[in-house]
Phi, psi and omega in degrees: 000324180282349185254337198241001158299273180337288198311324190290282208286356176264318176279018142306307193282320178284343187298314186264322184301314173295309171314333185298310193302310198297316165314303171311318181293314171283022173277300197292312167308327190280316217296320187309345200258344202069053154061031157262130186256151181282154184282148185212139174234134179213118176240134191238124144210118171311145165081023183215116205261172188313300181293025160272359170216070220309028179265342193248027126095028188285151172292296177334286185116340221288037183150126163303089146246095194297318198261338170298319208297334183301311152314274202308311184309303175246357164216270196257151127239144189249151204256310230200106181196164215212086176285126201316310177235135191260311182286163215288294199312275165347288159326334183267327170314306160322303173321287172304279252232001213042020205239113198299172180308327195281351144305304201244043168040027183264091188267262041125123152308145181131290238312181190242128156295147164242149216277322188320323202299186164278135200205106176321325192279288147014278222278315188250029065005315192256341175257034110124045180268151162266165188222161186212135170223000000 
């Protein structure tokens, strides 16, 4: 019983001490780097299905996009992916807050976002990125 103490309590301590360390450690990287942080692009578009973007090779065809493909090329395609809310506005909402709707109080198109809440945009504003929304 005292050996299954211990364990819950030494992996409690590493469960908080590592994400901490890993902050730290990347901290030490960036300050190593002259305080650069990476460039980051987040293109969001609702209402858009895959063969609306050719990179990802639909027989339809329906619109050339060389510069999505280009992205989809050199950085992400996403393969496999799943959405919280099928409507657009509610979806963007989940998007900005992390928070599925019934949290962050976005059921509907209509509804009023509250402005108030948490936000990657917030958040990465506030670490000193510039933003757009």
């Amino acid at each position: 019983m005292r050996f299954s103490h211990s364990l819950h309590l030494i992996l409690a301590v590493l469960f908080f001490a590592l994400p901490t360390a890993s902050l730290v450690a990347q901290d030490k990287v960036t300050e190593k780097e002259g305080g650069k942080r990476p460039n980051i692009v987040f293109l969001f578009c609702d209402d858009l299905a895959t063969q609306a973007i050719s990179a990802y090779g639909h027989e339809l065809k329906l619109l050339e996009t060389p510069n999505m493909d280009r992205i989809a090329k050199e950085g992400m395609l996403f393969q496999r992916c799943v959405v919280p809310n099928s409507i657009c506005g509610p979806s963007r909402a989940v998007i900005q807050t992390g928070k599925y709707s019934h949290l962050n109080g976005f059921y509907h198109n209509g509804s009023r976002f509250d402005g108030s809440q948490q936000t990657f945009v917030k958040l990465m504003k506030e670490a000193g990125y510039q933003t757009a929304v």
